[in-house]
C-alpha positions as CSV (number, residue, x, y, z in Angstrom):
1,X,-33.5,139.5,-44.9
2,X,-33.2,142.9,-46.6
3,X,-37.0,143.2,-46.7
4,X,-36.8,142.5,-42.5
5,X,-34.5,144.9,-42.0
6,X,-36.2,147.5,-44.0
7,X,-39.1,146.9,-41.8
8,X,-36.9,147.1,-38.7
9,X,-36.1,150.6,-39.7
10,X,-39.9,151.7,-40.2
11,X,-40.2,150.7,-36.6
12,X,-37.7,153.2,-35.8
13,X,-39.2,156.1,-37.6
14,X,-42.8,155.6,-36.0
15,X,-41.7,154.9,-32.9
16,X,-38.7,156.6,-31.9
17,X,-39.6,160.9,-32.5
18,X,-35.9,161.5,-32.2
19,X,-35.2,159.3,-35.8
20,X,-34.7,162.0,-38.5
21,X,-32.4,160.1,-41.4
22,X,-31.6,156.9,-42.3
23,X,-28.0,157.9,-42.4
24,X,-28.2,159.0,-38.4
25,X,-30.3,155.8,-37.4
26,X,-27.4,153.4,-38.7
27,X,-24.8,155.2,-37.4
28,X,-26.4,156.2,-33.9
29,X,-29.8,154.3,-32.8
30,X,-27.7,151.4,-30.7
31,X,-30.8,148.8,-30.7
32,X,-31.0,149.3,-34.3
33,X,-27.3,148.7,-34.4
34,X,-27.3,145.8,-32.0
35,X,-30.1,144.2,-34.1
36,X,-28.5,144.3,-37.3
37,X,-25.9,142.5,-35.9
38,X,-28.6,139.9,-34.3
39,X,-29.9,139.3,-37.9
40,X,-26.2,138.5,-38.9
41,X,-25.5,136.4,-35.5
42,X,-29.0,134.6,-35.8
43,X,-28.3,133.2,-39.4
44,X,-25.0,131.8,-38.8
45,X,-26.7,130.3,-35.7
46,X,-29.1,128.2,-37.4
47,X,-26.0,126.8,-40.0
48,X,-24.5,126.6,-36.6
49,X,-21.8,128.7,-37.5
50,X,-22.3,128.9,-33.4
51,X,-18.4,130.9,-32.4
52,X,-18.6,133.3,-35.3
53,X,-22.0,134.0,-33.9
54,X,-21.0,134.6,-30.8
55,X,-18.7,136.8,-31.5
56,X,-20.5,139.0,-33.3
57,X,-23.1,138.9,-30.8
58,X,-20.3,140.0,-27.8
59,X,-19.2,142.7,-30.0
60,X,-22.3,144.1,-30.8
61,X,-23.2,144.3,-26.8
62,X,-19.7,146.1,-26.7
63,X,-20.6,148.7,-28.8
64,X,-24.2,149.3,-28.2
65,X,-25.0,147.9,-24.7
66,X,-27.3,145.4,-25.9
67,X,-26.9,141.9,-25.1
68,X,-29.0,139.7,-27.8
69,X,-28.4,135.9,-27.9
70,X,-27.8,134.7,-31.7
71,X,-30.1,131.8,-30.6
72,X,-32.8,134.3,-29.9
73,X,-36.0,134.3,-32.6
74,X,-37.1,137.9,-33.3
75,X,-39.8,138.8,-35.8
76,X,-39.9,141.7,-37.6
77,X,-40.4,145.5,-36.7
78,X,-38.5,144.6,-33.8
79,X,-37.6,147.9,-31.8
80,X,-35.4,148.5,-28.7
81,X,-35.3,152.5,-27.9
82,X,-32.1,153.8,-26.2
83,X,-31.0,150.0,-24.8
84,X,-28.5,150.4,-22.9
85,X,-28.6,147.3,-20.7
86,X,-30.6,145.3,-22.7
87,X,-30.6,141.6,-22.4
88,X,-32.3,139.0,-24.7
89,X,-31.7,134.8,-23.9
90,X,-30.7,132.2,-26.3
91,X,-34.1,130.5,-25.8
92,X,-36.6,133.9,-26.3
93,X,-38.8,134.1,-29.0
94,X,-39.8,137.7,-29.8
95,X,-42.9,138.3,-32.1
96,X,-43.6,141.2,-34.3
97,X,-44.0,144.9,-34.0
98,X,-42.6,144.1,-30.5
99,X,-40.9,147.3,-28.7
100,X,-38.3,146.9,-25.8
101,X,-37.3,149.6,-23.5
102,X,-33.8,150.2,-21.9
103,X,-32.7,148.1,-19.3
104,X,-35.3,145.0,-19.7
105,X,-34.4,141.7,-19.5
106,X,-36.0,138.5,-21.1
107,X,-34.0,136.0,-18.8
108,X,-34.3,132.5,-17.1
109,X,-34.7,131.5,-13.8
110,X,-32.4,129.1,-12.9
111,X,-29.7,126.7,-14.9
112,X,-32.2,124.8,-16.6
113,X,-31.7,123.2,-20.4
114,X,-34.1,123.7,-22.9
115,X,-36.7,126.3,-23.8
116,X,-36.0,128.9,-20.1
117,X,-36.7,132.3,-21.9
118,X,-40.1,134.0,-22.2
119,X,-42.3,133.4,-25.4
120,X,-43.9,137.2,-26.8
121,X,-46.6,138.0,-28.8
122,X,-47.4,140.2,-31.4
123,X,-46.9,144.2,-30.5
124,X,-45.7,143.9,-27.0
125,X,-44.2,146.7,-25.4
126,X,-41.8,146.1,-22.3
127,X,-41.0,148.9,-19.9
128,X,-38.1,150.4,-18.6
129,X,-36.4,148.1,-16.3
130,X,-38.8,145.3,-16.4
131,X,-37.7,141.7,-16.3
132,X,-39.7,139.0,-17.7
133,X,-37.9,135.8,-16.5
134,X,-38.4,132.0,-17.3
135,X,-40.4,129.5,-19.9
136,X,-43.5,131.9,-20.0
137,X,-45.8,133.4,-22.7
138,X,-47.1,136.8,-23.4
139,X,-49.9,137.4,-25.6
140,X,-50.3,139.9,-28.3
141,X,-51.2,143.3,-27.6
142,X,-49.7,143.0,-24.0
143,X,-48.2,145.9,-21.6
144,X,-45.0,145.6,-19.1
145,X,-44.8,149.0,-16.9
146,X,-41.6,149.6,-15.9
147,X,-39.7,147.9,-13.6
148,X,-42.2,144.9,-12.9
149,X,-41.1,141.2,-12.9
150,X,-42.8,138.9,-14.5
151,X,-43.3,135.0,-13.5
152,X,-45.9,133.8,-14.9
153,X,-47.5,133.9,-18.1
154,X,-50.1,136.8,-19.6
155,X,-52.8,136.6,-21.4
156,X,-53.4,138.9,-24.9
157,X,-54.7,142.3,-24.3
158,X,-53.5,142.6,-20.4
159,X,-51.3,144.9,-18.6
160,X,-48.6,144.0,-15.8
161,X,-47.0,145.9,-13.6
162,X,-45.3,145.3,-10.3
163,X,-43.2,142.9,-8.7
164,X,-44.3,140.2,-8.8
165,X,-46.1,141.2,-11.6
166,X,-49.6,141.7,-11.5
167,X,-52.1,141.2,-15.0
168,X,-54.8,144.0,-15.3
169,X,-57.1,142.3,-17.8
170,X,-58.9,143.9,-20.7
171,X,-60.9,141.2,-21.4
172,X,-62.0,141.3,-24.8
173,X,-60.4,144.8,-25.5
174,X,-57.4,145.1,-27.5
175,X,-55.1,148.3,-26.3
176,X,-55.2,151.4,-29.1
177,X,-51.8,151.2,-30.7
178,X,-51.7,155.1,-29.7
179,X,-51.1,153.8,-25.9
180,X,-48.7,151.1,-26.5
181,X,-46.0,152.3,-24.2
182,X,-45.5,151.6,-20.9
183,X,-46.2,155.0,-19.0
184,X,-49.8,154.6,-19.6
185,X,-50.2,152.2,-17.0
186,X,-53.2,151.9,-14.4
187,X,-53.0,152.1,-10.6
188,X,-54.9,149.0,-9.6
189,X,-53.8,149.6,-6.2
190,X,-54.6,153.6,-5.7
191,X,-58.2,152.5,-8.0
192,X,-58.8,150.0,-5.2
193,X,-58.3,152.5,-2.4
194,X,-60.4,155.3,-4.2
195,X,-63.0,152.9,-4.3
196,X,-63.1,152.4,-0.5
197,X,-62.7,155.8,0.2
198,X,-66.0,156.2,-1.6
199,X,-67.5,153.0,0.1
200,X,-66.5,154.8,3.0
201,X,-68.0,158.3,2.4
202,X,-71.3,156.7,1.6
203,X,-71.6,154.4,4.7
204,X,-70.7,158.0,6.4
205,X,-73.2,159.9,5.2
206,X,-75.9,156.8,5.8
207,X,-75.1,156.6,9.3
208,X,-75.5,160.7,10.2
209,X,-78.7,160.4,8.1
210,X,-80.0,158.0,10.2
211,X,-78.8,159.3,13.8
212,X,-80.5,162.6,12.6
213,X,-84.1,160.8,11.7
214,X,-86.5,161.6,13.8
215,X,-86.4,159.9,17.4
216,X,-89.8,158.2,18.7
């Protein structure tokens, strides 16, 4: 456990630019806070341990914000930055190297038993505000821009954005670790009107061309 948590706190220092001591990120960086308490929660879970675990769990959103589910499976160089409103279900399973933004939820979709919260891959980064909802996977390497909902399951090496969701596939491609975050997200929609603006330029400049051929 001690070797996770060590890991845990590298993720802090490469991804958070405002982490300056190990002393400061203990006592301040609430989604390292509310973690440590996970790792605690999530143990006495499994012995099932189940209302000591809970408790810790509902005092560790009191204090930080963040809302983590001792059933929830989280792997290591787990990073939330700032979140405040934070939510992670009982049934999510949470890869590594994975960063969360504030306000994101990994939620169900109804009252059903069993598995109901998302599945994550390896170094997935979830924007601001984004909800990822339901028995669904993400792949590794994946994208979630801010404040999109996501249904349905995604594919490794994609980006989502909007609601519902949308994928943006990099087929093939995995995503430079340098622009893992979730403002570096296309436009599909503004790229797909640029492209008809062009289309339409082009048909433009065809038809004058060819009203100012010569007549017979």
């Amino acid at each position: 456990m001690l070797n996770v948590i060590r890991q845990d706190l590298r993720a802090v220092f490469e991804r958070d630019p405002a982490a300056r001591t190990t002393l400061e990120v203990f006592l301040t960086c609430a989604g390292f806070q509310a973690l440590l308490a996970h790792r605690l929660a999530h143990r006495l879970w499994k012995v099932r341990v189940r209302l000591f675990a809970r408790v810790i769990a509902q005092v560790a959103r009191w204090v930080t914000g963040v809302e983590i589910h001792p059933g929830a499976t989280i792997g290591r160089g787990f990073f939330i930055d700032h979140g405040m409103g934070v939510v992670i279900g009982e049934t999510s399973e949470i890869g590594d190297s994975v960063t969360l933004f504030q306000g994101v939820t990994l939620g169900g979709t109804g009252k059903e038993k069993g598995k109901r919260h998302p599945t994550l891959g390896n170094h997935v980064v979830v924007g601001s505000g984004a909800k990822v909802l339901g028995n669904i996977r993400i792949g590794d390497f994946v994208k979630i821009g801010a404040n999109s909902v996501v249904l349905r399951s995604v594919p490794s090496n994609a980006t989502v954005i909007g609601i519902p969701g949308r994928i943006i596939k990099s087929v093939g491609v995995r995503v430079p670790e340098e622009v893992m975050d979730h403002a570096n997200v296309p436009d599909p929609i503004m790229e797909r009107l640029e492209a008809m603006e062009r289309t339409m330029i082009d048909l433009r400049k065809k038809l004058e061309n060819a009203e100012s051929g010569p007549q017979p």
